[in-house]
C-alpha positions in Angstrom: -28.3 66.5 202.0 -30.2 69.0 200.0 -33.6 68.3 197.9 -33.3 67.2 194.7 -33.6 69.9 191.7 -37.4 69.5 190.0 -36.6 71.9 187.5 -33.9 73.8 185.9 -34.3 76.9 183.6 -31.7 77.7 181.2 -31.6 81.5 180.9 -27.7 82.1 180.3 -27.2 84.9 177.9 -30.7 86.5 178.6 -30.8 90.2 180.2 -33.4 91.6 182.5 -36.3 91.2 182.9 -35.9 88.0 180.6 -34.0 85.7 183.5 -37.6 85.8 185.7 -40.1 86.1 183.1 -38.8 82.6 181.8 -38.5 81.2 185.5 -42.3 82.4 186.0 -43.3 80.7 183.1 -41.2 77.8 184.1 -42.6 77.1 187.2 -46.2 77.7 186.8 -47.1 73.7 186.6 -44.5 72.9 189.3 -46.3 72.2 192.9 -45.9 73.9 195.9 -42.6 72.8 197.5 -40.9 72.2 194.3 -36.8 72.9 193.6 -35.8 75.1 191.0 -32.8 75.8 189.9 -32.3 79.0 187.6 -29.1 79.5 185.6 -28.4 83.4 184.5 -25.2 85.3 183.8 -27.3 88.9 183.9 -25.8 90.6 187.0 -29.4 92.1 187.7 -30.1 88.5 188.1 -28.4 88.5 191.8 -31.3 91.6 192.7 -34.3 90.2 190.7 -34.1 86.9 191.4 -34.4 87.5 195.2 -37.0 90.2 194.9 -39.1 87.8 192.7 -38.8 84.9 194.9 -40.2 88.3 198.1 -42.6 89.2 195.6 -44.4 86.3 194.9 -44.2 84.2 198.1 -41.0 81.9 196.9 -38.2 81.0 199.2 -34.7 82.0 197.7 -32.4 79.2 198.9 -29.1 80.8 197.8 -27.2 81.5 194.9 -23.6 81.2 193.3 -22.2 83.3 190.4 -24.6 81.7 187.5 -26.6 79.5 189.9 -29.9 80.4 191.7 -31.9 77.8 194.0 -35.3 78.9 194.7 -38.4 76.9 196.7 -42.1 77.4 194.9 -43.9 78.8 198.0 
């Protein structure tokens, strides 16, 4: 069974780079280890997403058409 979501950030309708600036933001209180889970319709979202979560030592756990799951490293 999967870890429960800490956090969810509504960023439907939003187009890059505003999907990830609003997760950052989001998550800067959570603690290490915490579950997020990011909701974006941007396509881009499917490339930054991912490169965020390389870029700033995050663990992307997957990802569905409007759905992101991401670990805070």
């Amino acid at each position: 069974m999967d870890d429960p979501i800490d956090l969810e950030v509504d960023a439907l309708g939003l187009l890059c780079p505003l999907p990830v600036l609003r997760l950052r933001k989001r998550m800067e209180t959570l603690p290490s280890g915490a579950r997020i889970r990011l909701l974006a319709d941007d396509p881009a979202a499917h490339v930054d997403v991912p490169h965020f979560c390389a870029e700033a030592g995050h663990t992307f756990e997957g990802a569905t058409e409007t759905s992101f799951t991401l670990r805070k490293g």
